[in-house]
VOGU-3710 file (C-alpha; in Angstrom, 3 decimals, decimal comma):
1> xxxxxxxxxx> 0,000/0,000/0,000  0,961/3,869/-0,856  2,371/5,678/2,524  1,885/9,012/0,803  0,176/11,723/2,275  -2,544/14,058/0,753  -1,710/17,015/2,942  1,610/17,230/5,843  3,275/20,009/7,253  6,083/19,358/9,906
11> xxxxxxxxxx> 8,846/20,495/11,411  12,088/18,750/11,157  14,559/21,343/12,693  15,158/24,144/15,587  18,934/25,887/15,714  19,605/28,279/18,445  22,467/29,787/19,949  24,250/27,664/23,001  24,854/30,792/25,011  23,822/34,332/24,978
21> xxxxxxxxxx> 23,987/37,579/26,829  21,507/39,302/28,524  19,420/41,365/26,485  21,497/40,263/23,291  19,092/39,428/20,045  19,590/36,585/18,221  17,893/34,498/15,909  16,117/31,288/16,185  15,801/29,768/13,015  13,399/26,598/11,716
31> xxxxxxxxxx> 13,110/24,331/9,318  9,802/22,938/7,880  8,861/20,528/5,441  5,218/20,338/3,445  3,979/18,075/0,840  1,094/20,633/-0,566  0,857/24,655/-0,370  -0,370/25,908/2,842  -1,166/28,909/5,477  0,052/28,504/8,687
41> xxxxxxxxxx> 0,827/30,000/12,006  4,693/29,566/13,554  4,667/30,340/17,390  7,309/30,708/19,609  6,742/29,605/23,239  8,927/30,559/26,069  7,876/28,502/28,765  4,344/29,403/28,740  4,443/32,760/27,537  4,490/33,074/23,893
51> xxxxxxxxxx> 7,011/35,463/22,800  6,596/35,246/18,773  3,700/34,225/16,450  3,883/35,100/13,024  1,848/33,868/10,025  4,040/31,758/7,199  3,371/29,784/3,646  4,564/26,275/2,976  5,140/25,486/-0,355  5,934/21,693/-0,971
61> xxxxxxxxxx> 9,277/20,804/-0,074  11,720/22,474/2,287  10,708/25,859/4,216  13,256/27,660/6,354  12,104/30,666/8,443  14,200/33,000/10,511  12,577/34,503/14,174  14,431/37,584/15,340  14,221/37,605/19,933  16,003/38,797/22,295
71> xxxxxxxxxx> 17,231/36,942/25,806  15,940/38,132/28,970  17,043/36,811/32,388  19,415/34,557/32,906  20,191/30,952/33,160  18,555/27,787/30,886  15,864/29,296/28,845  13,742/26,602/27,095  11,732/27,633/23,649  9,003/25,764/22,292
81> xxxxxxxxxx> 7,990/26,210/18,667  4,063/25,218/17,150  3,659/24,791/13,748  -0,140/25,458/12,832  -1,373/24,433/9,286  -4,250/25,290/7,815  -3,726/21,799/6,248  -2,438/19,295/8,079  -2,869/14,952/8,997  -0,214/14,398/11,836
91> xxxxxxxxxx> -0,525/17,397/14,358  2,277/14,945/16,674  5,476/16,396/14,320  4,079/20,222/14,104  6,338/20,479/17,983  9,843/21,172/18,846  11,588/22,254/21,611  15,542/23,874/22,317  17,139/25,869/24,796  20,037/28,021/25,041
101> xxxxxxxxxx> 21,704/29,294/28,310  21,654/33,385/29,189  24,774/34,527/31,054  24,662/36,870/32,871  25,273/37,671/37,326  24,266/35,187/39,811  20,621/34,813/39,759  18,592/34,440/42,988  15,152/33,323/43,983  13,889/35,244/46,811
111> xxxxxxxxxx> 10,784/32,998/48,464  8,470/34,149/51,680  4,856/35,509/52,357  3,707/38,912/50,810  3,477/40,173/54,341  7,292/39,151/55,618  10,025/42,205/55,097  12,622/40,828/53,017  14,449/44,516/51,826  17,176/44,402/53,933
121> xxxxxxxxxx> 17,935/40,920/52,329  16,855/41,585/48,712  19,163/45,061/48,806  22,230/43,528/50,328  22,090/40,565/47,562  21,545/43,275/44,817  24,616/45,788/45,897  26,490/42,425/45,779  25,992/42,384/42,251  23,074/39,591/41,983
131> xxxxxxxxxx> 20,023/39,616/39,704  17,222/38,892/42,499  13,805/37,646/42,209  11,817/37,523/44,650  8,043/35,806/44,854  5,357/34,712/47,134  5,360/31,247/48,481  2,162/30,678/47,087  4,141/31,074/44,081  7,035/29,340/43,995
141> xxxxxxxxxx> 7,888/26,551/41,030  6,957/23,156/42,116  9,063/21,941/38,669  12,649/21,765/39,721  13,010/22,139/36,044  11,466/25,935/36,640  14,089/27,077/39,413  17,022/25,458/37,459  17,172/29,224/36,098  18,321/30,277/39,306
151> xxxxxxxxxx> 21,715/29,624/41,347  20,350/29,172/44,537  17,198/30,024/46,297  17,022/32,287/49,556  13,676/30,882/51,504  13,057/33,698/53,921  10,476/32,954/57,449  7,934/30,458/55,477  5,703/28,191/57,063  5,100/24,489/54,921
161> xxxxxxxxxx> 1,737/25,266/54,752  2,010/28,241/52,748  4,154/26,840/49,559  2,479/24,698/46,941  1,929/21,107/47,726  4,947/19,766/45,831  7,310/22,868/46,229  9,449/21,685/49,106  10,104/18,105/46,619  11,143/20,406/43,837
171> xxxxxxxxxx> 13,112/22,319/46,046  14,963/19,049/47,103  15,303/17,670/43,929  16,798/21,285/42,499  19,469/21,413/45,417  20,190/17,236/45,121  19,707/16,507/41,329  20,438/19,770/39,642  23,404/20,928/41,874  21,334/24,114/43,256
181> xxxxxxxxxx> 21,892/26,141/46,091  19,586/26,769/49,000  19,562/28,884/51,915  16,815/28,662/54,825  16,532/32,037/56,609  14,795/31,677/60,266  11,885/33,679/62,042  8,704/32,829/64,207  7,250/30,802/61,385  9,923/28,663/59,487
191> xxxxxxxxxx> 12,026/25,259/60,408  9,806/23,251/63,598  7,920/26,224/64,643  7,086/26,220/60,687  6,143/22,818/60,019  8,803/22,076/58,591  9,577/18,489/60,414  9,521/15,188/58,675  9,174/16,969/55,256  11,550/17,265/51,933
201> xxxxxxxxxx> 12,474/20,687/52,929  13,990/18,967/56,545  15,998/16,540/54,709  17,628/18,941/52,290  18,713/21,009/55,353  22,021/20,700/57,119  19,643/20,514/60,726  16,729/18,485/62,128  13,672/20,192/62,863  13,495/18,298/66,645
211> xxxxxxxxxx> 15,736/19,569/69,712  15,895/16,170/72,016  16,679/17,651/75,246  13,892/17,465/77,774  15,623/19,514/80,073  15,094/22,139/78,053  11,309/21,875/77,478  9,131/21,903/81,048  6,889/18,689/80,560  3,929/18,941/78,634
221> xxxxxxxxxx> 0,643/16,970/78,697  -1,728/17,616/75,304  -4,603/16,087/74,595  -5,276/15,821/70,456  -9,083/15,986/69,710  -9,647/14,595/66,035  -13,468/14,927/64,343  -13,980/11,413/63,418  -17,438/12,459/61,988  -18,521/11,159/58,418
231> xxxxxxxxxx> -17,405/14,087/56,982  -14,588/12,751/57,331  -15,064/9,809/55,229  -14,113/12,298/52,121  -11,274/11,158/50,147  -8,573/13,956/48,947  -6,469/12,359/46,368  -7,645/8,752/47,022  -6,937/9,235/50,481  -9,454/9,580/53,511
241> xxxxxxxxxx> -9,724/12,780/55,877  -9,771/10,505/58,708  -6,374/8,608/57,648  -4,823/12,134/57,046  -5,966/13,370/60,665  -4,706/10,219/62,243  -0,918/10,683/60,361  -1,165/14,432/61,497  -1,769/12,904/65,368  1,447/10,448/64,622
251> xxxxxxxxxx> 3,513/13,245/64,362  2,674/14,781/67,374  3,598/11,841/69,379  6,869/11,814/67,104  7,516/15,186/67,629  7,284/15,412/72,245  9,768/14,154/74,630  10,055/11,092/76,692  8,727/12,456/79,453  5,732/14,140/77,578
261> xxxxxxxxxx> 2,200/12,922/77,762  0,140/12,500/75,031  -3,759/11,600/74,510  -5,581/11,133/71,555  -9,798/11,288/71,403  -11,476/10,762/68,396  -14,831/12,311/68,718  -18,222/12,506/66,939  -21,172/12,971/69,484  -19,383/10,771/71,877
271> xxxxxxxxxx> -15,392/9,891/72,630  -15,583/6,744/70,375  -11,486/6,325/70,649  -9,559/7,112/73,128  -5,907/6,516/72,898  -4,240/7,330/76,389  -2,571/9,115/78,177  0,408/7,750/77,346  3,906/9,136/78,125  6,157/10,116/74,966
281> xxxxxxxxxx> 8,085/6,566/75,021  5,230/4,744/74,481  4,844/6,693/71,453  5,203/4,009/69,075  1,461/2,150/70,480  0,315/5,926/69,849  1,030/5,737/65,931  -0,144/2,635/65,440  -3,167/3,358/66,733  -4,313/6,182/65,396
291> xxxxxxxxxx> -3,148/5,350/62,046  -5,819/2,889/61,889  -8,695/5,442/62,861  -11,829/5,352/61,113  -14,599/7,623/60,467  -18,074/7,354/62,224  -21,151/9,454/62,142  -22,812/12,455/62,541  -20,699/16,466/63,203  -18,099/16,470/66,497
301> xxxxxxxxxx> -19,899/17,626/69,588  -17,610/20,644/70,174  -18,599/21,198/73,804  -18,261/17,547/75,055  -14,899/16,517/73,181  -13,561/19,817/75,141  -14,925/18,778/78,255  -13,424/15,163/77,608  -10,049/16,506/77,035  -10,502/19,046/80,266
311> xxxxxxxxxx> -10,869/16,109/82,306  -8,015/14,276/81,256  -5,951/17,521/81,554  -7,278/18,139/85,525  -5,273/14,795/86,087  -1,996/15,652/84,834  0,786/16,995/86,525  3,053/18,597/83,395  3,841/21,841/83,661  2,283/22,797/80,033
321> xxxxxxxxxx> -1,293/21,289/79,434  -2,556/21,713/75,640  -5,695/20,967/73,690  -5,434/20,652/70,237  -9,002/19,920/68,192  -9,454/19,099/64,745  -13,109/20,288/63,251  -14,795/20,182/59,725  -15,474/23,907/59,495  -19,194/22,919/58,169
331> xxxxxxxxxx> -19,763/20,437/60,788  -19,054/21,561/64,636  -22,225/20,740/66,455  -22,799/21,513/70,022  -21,235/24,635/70,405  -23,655/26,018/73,396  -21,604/27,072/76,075  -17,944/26,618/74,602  -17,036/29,724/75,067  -18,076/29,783/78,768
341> xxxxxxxxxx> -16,091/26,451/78,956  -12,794/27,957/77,705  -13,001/31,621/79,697  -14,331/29,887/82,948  -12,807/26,377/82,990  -10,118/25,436/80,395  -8,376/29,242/80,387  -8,189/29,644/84,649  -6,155/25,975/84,507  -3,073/27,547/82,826
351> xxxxxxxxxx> -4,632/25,322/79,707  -4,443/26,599/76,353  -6,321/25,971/73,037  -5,595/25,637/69,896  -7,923/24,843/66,731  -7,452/23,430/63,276  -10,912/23,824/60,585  -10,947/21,723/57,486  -12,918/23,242/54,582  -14,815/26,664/54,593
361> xxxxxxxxxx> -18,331/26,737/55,900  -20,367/28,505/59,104  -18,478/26,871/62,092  -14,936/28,523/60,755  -15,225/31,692/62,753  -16,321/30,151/65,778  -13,255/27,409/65,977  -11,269/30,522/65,395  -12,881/32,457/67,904  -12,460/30,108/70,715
371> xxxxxxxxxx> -8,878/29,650/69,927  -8,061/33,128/70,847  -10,319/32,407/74,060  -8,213/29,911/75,001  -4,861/31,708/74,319  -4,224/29,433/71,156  -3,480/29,589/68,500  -6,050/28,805/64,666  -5,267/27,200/61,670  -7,396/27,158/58,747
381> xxxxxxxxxx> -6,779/24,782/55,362  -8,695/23,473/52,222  -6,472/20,324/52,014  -6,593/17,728/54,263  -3,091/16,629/53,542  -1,821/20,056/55,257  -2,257/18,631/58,639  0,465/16,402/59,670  2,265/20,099/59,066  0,030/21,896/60,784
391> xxxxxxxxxx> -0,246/19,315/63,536  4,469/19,356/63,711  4,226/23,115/63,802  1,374/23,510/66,422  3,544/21,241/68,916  6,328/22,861/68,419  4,754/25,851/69,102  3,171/24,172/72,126  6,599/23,035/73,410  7,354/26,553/74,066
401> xxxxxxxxxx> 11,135/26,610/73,921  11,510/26,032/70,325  11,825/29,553/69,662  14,042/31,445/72,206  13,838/35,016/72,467  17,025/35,951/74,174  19,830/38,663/73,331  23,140/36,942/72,675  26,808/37,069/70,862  27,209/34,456/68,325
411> xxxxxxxxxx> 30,140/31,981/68,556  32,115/30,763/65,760  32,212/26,896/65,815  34,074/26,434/62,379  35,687/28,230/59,245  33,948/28,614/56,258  34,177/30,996/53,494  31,016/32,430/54,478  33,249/34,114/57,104  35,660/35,546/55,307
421> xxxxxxxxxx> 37,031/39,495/55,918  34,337/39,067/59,106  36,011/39,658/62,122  33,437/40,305/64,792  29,670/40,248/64,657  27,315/42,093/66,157  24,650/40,379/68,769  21,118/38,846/68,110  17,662/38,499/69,652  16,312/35,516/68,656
431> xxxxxxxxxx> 16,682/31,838/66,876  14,725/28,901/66,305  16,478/25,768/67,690  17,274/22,984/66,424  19,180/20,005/65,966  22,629/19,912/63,897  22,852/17,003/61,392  25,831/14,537/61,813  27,320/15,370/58,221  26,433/18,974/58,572
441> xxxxxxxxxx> 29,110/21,568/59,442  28,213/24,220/62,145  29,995/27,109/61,394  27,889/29,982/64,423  26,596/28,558/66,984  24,300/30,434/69,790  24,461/31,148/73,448  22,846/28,160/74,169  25,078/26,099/71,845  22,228/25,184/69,238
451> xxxxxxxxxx> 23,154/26,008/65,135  23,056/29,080/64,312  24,893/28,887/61,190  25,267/25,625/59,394  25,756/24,155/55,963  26,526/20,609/53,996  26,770/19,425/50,637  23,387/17,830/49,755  23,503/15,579/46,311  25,139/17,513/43,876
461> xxxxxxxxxx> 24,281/20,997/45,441  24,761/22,862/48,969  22,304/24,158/51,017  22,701/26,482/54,212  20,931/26,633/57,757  20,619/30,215/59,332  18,176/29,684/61,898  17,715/33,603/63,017  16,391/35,893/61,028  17,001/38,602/58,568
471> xxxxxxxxxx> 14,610/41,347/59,701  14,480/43,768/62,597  12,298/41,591/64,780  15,817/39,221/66,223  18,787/40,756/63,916  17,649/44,377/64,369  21,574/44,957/65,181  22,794/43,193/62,131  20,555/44,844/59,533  22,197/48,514/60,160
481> xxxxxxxxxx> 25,695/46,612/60,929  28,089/47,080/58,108  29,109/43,774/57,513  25,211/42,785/56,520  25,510/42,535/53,245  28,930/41,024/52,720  27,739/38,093/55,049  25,171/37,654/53,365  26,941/37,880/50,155  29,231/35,157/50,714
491> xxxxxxxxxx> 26,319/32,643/52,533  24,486/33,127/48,882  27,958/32,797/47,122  28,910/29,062/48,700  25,657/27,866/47,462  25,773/28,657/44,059  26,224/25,978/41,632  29,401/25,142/40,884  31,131/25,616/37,599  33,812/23,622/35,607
501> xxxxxxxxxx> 37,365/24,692/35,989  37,855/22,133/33,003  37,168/21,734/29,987  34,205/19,339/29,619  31,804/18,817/26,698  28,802/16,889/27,573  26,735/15,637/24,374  23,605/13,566/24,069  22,377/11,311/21,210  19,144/9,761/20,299
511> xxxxxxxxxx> 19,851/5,617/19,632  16,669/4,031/18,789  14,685/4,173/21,914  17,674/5,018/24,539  19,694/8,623/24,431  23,334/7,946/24,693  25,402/10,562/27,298  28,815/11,213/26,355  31,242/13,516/28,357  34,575/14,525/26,919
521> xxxxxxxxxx> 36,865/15,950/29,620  40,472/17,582/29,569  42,537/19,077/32,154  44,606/22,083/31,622  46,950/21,083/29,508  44,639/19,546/27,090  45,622/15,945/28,087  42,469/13,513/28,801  41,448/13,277/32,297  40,964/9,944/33,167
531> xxxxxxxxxx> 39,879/7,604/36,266  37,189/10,163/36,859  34,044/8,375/38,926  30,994/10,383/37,111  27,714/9,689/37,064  24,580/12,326/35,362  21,428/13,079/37,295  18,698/13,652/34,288  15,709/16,031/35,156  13,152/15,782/32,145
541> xxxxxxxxxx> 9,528/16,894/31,610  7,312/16,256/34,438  9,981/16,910/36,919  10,954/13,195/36,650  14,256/12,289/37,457  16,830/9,174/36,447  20,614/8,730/37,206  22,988/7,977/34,695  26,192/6,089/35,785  29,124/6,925/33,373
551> xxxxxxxxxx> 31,756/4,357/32,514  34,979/5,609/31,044  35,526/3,897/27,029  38,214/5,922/25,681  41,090/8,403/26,855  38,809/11,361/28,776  35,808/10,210/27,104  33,100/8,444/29,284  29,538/7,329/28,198  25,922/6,255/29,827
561> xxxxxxxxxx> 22,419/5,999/28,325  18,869/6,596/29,716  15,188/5,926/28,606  13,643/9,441/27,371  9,851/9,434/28,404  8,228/12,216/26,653  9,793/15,216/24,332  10,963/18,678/25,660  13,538/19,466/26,948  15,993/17,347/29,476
571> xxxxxxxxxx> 18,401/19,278/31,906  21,818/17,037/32,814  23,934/18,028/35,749  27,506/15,846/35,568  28,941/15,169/39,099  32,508/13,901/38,263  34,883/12,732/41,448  38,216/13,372/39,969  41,684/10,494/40,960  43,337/13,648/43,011
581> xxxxxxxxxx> 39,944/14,520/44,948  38,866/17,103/42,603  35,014/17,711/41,588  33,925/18,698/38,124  30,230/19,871/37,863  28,360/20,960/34,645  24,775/21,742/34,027  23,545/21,454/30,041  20,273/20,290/28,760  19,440/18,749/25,253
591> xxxxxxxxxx> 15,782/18,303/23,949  13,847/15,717/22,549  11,110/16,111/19,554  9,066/13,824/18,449  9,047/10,228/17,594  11,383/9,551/14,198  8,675/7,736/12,399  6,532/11,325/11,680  9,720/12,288/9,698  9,051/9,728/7,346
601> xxxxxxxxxx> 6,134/10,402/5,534  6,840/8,374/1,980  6,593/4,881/1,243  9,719/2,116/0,820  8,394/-0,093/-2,237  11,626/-1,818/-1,681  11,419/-2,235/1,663  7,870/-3,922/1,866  9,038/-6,089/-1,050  11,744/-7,657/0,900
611> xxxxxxxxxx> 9,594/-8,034/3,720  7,248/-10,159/1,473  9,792/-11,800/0,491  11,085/-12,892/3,604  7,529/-14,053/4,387  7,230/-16,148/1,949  4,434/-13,797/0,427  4,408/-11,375/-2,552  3,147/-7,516/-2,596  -0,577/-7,211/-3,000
621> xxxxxxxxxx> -1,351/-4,297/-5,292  -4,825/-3,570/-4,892  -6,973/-4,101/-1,314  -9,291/-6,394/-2,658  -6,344/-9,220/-3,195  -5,847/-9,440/0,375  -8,878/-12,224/-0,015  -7,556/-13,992/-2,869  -6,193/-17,304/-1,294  -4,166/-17,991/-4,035
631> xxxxxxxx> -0,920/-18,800/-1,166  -0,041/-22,288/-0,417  0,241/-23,151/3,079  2,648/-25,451/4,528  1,391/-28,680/5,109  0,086/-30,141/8,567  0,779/-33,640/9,600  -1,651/-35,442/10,929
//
């Protein structure tokens, strides 16, 4: 049969430059092919904001078309260009993609809430000669792919609960995959007091969210009041409410001391569980039991599930005695005399409240007004999976020493660049504490000996630990100091990704279904550089990653393939551990278009003939033939 095609427009190439300036225009050119005349519409996507459109003609055969732009930023910029016939059968080959890298100064992302002062930050970073952008943290890229456009990332007093659900695993796979930078800036709302225990963002960090030092902490009893209503049946994301809430509960037991107490009632219009109280080293029967919790009937009783946990709390003997309740915001019944229950009863006991509401609806203001009764604090979210965050940063806030309000000097524990031309610095009002990592480096330490300062190399990136802040609420003394913004400076500086001093060429190679990686590297005199231990971490659409291992085939030359899994554009970060303890790191990208067989639009006569052939058949020349049975058959013994 005939493989031609009445009418096909495609495009078969995309050139761009490799590297460009800032603000310097160049020209991306492309290459079409048609088999008929045709209108059609070229586009010219960066990211998702077109930057070029212009209407073209095919005429049958080759097409070549030149688009004048001009770089912006800095850093990997992908392009996308759509090919829009009027005419058209495969719309699959009418796609490519490219990229080309902007040089330019460092460039920064600047992350925290609309509401947090970052100035004295973003103005220091910007007289130190860095490009900074700065966005909410409702905002920032989830797509590690998005921030690979920046050297490091400054995230400045956020709580978890404020950045997009898959932000802090982009972040981690940025700083691990893609050899990014990261630096954590403290206040009242970031690392435990933040929510930021047990989560992507903890394990990227040179610190642990958790301070195990119960002298530190005066014993605390708290009593964790779940809605176990059916409400709470609802699945988000294939996953019940109820299973969510229970998780959340886990992690308070994780998150107190020994010595702690903990209680867990799940409540509809009675306590139907009731796990406890238990001390903190029994947490382990804790988890397991409330991970198997399981939704009942009708809306929490607000006023009895209070009273419940007031009981409990009149028995125990810790110093700090905390409720915690969980409520749909549509579905707290009983609340007739609550309020007199938390001014006359619950407040008087040295008790406090705190309340979580799931979901908008009527009851929202009232879980949030009894909160403040009970000298609490209220959290509101639309998605269920928020609260084991909610639930870490609630008891760390409960725990009361996490964040220590006290003027002191900081102590130098180590050298680091960071340091360097700093002499002396001036003193501080405030940290969150925390827990230094074993592989970590502590480089300030505070007066109570917790990390102040601390870093580590993290995958094939760094990331840094400043658990103070950068405002005028706890480093009021260092923001008019005049060493501000060279610290800062030189904390940003050490994370950026790090650059070849070699010369190394990384290419990659479409081979049937695999793409082949191959790295040429030379040292400085242009001899091959060999015995190097690489390997390729592979960041592709989606966010996916894969690692490549290299193995070394020829002088300096090494080689590894992968499995593409869609077409765009891939980003490749080479970690190489040199024989003499050197480290060569390179960031390049290379982008995949569509599958090979919509390049090939015309038939093979000769190709189907030997395939006949082979089969012991012949070519059929019109349809009909195929029921002709004119083909002897081998014969079948019996």
């Amino acid at each position: 049969l005939s493989g031609a095609v009445p009418a096909e427009a495609w495009l078969t190439d995309l050139d761009l430059p490799s590297r460009l300036y800032p603000g310097e225009t160049f020209t991306l050119r492309v290459t079409a092919q048609a088999t008929k005349p045709t209108e059609a519409t070229l586009t010219v996507l960066s990211g998702d904001r077109v930057v070029a459109r212009q209407s073209v003609r095919l005429s049958p055969g080759t097409n070549r078309f030149a688009v004048s732009l001009t770089a912006g930023g800095t850093g990997f910029i992908a392009y996308r260009v759509l090919l829009t016939p009027a005419d058209d059968t495969f719309p699959q080959n009418n796609v490519l993609s490219g990229f080309t890298r902007v040089e330019g100064p460092p460039r920064v992302l600047l992350v925290a809430e609309e509401e947090t002062d970052t100035r004295h930050l973003r103005e220091a970073l910007r007289a130190a000669g860095m490009e900074v952008q700065e966005v909410p943290a409702a905002a920032m890229p989830s797509d590690p792919a998005a921030l690979v456009d920046y050297g490091a990332v400054v995230l400045v007093d956020t709580p978890a609960q404020a950045l997009p659900p898959r932000a802090m695993a982009g972040l981690q796979a940025y700083v691990r995959d893609l050899g990014g930078g990261l630096v954590a800036v403290g206040g009242p709302h970031a690392y435990g007091v933040g929510g930021w225990f047990d989560t992507p963002l903890e394990e990227t960090l040179p610190v642990e969210m958790t301070v195990r030092d119960p002298d530190r902490f005066p014993p605390m009893s708290i009593v964790v009041v779940i809605d176990k209503s059916g409400s709470m049946a609802v699945e988000e994301n294939g996953v019940q409410k109820i299973r969510l809430a229970g998780e959340a509960a886990a992690r308070v037991a994780e998150l107190i001391n020994d010595v702690d107490e903990i209680t867990v009632i799940a409540f509809d219009d009675r306590p139907v569980d009731v796990i406890g109280p238990l001390p903190g080293s029994e947490r382990g029967t804790v988890i397991d039991r409330v991970t198997r919790l399981q939704a009942g009937g009708g809306g929490i009783y607000v006023y009895e599930s209070l009273q419940a946990a007031l009981d409990l709390l009149k028995k125990s003997d810790r110093t700090v005695r905390h409720i915690l309740l969980l409520a749909d915001g549509s579905d707290a019944e009983r609340q007739g005399g609550v309020r007199e229950l938390v001014e006359e009863e619950i407040v008087p006991r040295e008790i406090t409240l705190s309340t979580v509401a799931i979901g908008e609806g009527p009851d929202v203001g009232f879980l949030e007004e009894i909160a403040r009764l009970g000298g609490g604090r209220f959290y509101f979210t639309e998605r269920a999976a928020d609260l084991p965050t909610i639930f870490a940063q609630e008891t760390q806030l409960a725990m009361r020493s996490y964040i220590v309000e006290e003027p002191f000097y900081p102590q130098q524990a180590g050298s680091s660049p960071m340091l360097e031309g700093i002499e002396a610095v001036p003193r501080l009002l405030g940290y969150v504490a925390t827990t230094p990592k074993a592989a970590g480096q502590v480089i300030l330490t505070t007066h109570q000996d917790d990390p102040l300062l601390a870093a580590w190399q993290y995958g094939l990136g760094r990331a840094v630990a400043w658990t103070s802040d950068a405002t005028g609420r706890w480093a009021g003394p260092w923001v008019g100091w005049e060493g501000f913004g060279r610290f800062w400076a030189q904390v940003v500086r050490w994370t950026l990704a790090q650059r070849a001093d070699l010369p190394v060429e990384v290419q990659v190679s479409l081979e049937g279904k695999a793409a082949r990686v191959v790295v040429d590297a030379l040292d400085e005199a242009d001899g091959f550089v060999n015995g190097m231990e690489g390997a390729v971490r592979v960041v592709g659409p989606g966010g996916t990653m894969v690692g490549v291992d290299l193995a070394q085939v020829a002088p300096g030359r090494y080689e590894g393939t992968f499995e593409p899994w869609a077409e765009g554009v891939y980003l490749l970060r080479l970690e190489g551990h040199l024989p003499d303890g050197g480290v060569l790191g390179v960031t390049t990208g290379w982008a995949l278009g569509y599958s090979p067989e919509y390049a090939t639009l015309e038939s093979d006569p000769e190709a189907v003939a030997r395939l006949a052939e082979v089969g012991g058949g012949r070519v059929l020349a019109e349809p009909a033939e195929t029921f002709t049975h004119d083909l002897r058959g081998e014969g079948v013994p019996r």
